[in-house]
C-alpha positions in Angstrom: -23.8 30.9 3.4 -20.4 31.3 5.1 -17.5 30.7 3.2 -15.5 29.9 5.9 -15.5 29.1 9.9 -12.8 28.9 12.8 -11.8 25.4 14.6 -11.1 25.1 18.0 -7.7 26.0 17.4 -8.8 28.8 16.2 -7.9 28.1 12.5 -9.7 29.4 9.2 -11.7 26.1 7.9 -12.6 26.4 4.1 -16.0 26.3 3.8 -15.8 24.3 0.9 -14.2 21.1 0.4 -13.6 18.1 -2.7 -12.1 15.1 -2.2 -10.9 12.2 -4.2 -9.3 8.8 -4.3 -8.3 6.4 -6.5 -7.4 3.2 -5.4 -5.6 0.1 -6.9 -7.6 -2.8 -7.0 -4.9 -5.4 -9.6 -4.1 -9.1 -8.4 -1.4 -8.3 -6.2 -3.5 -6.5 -3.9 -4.1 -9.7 -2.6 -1.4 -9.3 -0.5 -2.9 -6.5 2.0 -6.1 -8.7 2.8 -8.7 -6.0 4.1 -7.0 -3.1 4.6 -7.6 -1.7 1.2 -11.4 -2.0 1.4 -11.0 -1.1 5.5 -9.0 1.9 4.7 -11.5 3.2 2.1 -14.3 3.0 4.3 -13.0 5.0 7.0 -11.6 7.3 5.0 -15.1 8.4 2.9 -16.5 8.1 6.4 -14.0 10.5 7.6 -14.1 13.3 4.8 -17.9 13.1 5.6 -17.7 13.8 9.4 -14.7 16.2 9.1 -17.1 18.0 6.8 -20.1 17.6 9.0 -17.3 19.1 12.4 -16.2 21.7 10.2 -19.6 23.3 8.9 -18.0 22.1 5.3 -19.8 21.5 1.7 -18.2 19.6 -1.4 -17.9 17.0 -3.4 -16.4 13.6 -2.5 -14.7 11.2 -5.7 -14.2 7.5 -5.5 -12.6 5.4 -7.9 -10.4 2.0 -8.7 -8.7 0.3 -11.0 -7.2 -2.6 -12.3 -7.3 -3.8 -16.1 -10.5 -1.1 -16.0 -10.9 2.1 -14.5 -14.2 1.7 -12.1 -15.5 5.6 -11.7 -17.6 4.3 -8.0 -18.5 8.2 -6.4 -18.5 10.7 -8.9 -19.1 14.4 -7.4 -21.4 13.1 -4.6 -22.6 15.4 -1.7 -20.1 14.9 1.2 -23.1 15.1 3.9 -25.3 12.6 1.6 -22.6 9.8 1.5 -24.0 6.3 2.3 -21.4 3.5 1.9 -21.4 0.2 3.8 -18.3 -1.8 4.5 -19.6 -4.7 1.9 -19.3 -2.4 -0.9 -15.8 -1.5 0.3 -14.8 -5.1 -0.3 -16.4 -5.6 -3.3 -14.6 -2.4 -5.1 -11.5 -3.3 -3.7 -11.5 -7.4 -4.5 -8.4 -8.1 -6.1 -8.3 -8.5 -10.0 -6.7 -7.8 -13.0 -3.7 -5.8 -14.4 -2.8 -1.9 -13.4 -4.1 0.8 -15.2 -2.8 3.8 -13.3 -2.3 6.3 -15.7 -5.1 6.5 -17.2 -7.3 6.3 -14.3 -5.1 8.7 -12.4 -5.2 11.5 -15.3 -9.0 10.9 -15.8 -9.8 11.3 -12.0 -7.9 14.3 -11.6 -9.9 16.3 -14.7 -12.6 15.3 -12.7 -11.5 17.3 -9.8 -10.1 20.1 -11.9 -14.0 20.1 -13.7 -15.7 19.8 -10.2 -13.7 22.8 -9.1 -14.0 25.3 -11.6 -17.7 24.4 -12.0 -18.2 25.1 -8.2 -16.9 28.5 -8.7 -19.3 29.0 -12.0 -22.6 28.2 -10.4 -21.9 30.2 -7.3 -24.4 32.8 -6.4 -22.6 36.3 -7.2 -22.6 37.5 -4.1 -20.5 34.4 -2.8 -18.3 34.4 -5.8 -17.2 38.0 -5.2 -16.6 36.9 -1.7 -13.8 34.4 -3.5 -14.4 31.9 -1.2 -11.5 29.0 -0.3 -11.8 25.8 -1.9 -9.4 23.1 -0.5 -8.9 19.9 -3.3 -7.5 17.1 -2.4 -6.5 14.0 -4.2 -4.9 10.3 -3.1 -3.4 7.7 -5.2 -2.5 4.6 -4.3 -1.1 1.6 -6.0 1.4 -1.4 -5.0 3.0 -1.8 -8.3 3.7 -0.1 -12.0 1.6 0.8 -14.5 0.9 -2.2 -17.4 -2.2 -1.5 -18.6 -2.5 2.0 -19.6 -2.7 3.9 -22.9 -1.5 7.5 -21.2 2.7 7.2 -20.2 4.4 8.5 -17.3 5.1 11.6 -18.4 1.4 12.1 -19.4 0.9 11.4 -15.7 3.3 13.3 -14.2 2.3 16.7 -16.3 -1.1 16.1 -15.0 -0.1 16.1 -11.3 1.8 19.0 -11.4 -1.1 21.0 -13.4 -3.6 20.2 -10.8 -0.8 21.0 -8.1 0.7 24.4 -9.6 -2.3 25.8 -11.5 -5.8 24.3 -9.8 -4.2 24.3 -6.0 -4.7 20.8 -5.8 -2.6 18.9 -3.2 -1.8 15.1 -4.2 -0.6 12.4 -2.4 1.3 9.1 -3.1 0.6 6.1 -1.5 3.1 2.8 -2.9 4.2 -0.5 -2.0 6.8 -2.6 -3.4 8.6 0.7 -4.4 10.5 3.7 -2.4 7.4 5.4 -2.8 9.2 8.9 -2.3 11.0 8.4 -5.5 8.5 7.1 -7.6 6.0 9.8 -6.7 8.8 12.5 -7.5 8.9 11.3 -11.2 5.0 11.1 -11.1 4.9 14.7 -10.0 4.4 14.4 -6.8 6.0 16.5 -3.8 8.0 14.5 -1.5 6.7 15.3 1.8 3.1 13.7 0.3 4.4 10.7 -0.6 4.6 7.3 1.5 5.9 4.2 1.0 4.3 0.7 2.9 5.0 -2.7 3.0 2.8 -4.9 1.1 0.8 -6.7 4.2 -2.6 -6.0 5.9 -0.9 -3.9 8.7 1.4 -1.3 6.7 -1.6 -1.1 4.5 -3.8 0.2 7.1 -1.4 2.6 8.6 -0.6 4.2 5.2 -4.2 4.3 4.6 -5.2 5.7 8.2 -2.4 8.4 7.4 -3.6 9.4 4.3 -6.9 10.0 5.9 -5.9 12.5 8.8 -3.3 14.2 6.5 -6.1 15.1 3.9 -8.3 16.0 6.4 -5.6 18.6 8.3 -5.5 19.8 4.8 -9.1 20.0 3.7 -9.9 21.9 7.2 -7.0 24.7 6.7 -4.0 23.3 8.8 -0.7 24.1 7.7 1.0 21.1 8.7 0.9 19.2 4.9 2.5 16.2 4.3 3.6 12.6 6.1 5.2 13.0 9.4 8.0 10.7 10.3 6.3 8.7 12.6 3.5 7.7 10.0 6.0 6.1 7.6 7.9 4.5 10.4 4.4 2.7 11.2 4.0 2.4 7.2 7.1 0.9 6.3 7.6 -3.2 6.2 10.5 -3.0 9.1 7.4 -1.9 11.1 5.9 -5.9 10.9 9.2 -6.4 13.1 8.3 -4.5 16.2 5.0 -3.7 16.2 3.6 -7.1 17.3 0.1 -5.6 16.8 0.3 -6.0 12.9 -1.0 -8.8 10.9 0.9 -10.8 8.3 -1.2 -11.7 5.4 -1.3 -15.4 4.4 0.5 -16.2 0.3 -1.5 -15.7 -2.8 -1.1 -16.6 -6.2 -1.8 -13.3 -7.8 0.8 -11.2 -6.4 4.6 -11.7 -5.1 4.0 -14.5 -2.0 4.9 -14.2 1.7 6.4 -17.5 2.3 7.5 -19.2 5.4 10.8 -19.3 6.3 12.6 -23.0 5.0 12.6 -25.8 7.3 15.8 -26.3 9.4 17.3 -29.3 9.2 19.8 -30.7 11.3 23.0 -31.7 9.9 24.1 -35.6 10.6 27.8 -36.7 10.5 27.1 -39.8 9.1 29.8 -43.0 9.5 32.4 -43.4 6.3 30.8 -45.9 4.2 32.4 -49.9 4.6 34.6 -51.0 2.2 33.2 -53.9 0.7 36.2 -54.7 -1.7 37.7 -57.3 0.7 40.4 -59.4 0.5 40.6 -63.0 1.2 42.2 -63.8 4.1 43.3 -67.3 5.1 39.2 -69.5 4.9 37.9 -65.8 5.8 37.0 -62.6 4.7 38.4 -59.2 5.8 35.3 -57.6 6.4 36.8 -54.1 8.0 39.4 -52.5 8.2 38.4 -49.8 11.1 42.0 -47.8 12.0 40.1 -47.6 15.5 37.5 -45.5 14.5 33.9 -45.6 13.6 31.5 -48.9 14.1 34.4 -51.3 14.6 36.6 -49.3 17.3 36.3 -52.5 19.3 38.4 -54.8 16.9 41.9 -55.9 17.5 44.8 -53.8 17.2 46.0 -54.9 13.3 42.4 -53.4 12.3 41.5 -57.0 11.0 37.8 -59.4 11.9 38.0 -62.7 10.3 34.8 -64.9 9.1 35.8 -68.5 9.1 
């Protein structure tokens, strides 16, 4: 077995590859319609084919969560994954509260496990080759955590842990949030963080970034980490001027899109008629105009007589 091979641009590839995701799935996902379950798809269809291009082996990790942690690929063969679209949706339909600490901690010992025991039941001859293993992990969540057991600091020791002692590189995915700063105090490094805006099309950008990042990663590139022009696609101000991105409708579960109010015109309406009049001779003073409004026609002293 090789442990590694060149790409076309004549770059080591790791010969061996694990990949993981965990992916929020609470009420307000709502919000993104598709994307979520979309994005998923083509990105376990994409660690597969980037394997199957590269002459790669691993492991590929699914999971989502809302008020439960839902463990849906655990250490499956990249080349032997079989996922339809429909099973997408259905792991991804909104529910629920957000449990991101404690899925997020329990997916990455996971990886960490799935790693070392790679290297332990390696033939000896490929062991003492010490062959590259590329790891690499993406979280994503629209919200905070509300449901979870382990704190923020239990989640942010655990990122840096798999970062700075298992060589695993993590990414950050967050709407409703500056993503960058929130992934900072989870432990994560800037440059593999990215904030979107809470609709179907910023959703699938993120998600279609996250995808060819991990993948530049996983086959040996040294370009790591979100490049301008994918958060500029990501971001909500990208709804504005990219006509090609959908809005998604209101829902009840998370923070609504409405419409913009109704414009009304503004009507200068008449001064009201004084209806305190005097009598006047055998009539009644029924105005008393000064020339303006409805009675601008009556006689100079401002006075109309009924007899």
């Amino acid at each position: 077995m090789s442990t590694s091979t060149r790409n076309a641009r004549n770059t080591v590839v790791p010969g061996i590859v694990i990949a993981g995701f965990t992916g929020d799935r609470s009420g307000s996902m709502c919000q993104m319609g598709d994307a979520p379950s979309t994005g998923l798809f083509e990105w376990i269809n994409d660690q597969k084919q980037s394997a199957l291009d590269n002459a790669q082996v691993g492991k590929l990790f699914v999971s989502t969560f809302d008020t439960v942690h839902d463990v849906r690929m655990d250490c499956v063969n990249i080349a032997d994954t079989d996922i339809t679209i429909d099973q997408c949706k259905k792991w991804m339909d909104p529910r629920g509260m957000t449990k991101l600490y404690d899925s997020a901690i329990a997916d990455l010992d996971r990886l960490i496990l799935a790693k070392e025991e790679y290297k332990k039941n390696m033939p000896n001859k490929l062991r003492q080759l010490d062959p590259k293993i590329v790891t690499v992990w993406a979280c994503m969540t629209d919200g905070s955590d509300n449901k979870s057991d382990n704190t923020i600091t239990d989640f942010k020791n655990k990122v840096k842990e798999a970062q700075d002692k298992h060589d695993i590189t993590c990414f950050f995915l967050g709407a409703n949030q500056d993503a960058v700063t929130t992934g900072v105090q989870y432990g994560f490094k800037p440059d593999n963080a990215i904030t979107f805006g809470a609709n179907e099309g910023c959703a699938s950008s993120a998600l279609r970034s996250a995808s060819q990042t991990m993948r530049q990663v996983s086959t040996g590139s040294s370009n790591k980490g979100f490049t301008d022009n994918m958060r500029n696609l990501s971001t909500p101000h990208s709804t504005q001027t990219h006509r090609s991105i959908k809005q998604s409708p209101p829902c009840i579960m998370g923070i609504p899109n409405f419409p913009p109010p109704i414009q009304r015109a503004n009507f200068n309406f008449p001064p009201p008629i004084n209806t305190n009049i005097p009598r006047v001779g055998r009539g009644y003073m029924v105005a008393m105009t000064n020339h303006q409004g409805p009675f601008a026609n009556s006689p100079p002293n401002g006075f109309s007589l009924l007899n």
